[in-house]
Residue, then its C-alpha position, 0 to 999 in steps of 0.5 A: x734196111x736188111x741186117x746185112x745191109x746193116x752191117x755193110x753200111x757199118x763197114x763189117x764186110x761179111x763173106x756168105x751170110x751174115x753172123x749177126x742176122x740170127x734174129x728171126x723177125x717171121x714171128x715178129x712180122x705175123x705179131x704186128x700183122x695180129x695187131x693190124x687186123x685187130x686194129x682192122x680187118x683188111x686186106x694184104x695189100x694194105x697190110x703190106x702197106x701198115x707193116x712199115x709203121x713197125x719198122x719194116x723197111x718195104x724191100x723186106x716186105x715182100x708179097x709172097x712172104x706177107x701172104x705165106x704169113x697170112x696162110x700160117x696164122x689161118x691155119x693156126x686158127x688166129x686169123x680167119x679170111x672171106x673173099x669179098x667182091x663187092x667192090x665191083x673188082x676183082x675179088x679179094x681175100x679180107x682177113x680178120x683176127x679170131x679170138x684165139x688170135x687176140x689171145x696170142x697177141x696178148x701172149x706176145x706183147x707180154x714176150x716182147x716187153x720181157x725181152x724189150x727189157x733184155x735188149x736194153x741191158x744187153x745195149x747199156x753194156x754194149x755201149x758202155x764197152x763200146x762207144x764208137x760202133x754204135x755212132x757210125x752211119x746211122x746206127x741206133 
């Protein structure tokens, strides 16, 4: 479920885009691709499937989104993909994590927990001021 979604499930009717939907989640999905292939080397299509254990909702998993991202992290030198045709199929590209990826995946699990830590305050003070939004239609 996308923010906006989000937001209208929640009855916060927004005309044009959404306010609240600042957040940029690209980095964040090329960070769960990084684990995923340092997890295994696969293919798109299976990584399209994996992205979901992260709390992608699959409307937001796009195809062409998932492989723009796969492009960005090879030409960045922290993915690294082969064509492989010996499954007797039409040949497909299977990507790995580099090292350089690894490094950056190190990076980011060290961001995310800084900012996982930011988030939780913000949400202690939230709730503490605001009970009511947060119980509604499913809300965290």
């Amino acid at each position: 479920m996308g923010v906006l979604t989000l937001c209208q499930d929640l009855g916060n009717q927004h005309k044009g885009s959404c306010r609240c939907a600042g957040m940029q989640m690209g980095r964040f999905m090329q960070t769960c691709l990084l684990l995923l292939l340092h997890r295994q080397t696969n293919h798109g299509y299976e990584l399209m499937q994996q992205l979901e254990e992260f709390g992608f909702a699959s409307s937001e998993i796009d195809p062409g989104t998932i492989y723009r991202h796969l492009r960005k992290l090879e030409e960045e030198g922290q993915v690294r993909s082969r064509w492989e045709t010996e499954q007797g199929g039409p040949a497909k590209r299977l990507y790995e994590i580099t090292a350089e990826g690894e490094e950056i995946l190190h990076a980011w699990a060290v961001t995310i927990n800084f900012n996982r830590q930011r988030l939780e305050k913000f949400l202690e003070q939230y709730q503490s001021q605001f009970q009511e939004p947060m119980n509604r239609k499913g809300a965290p």
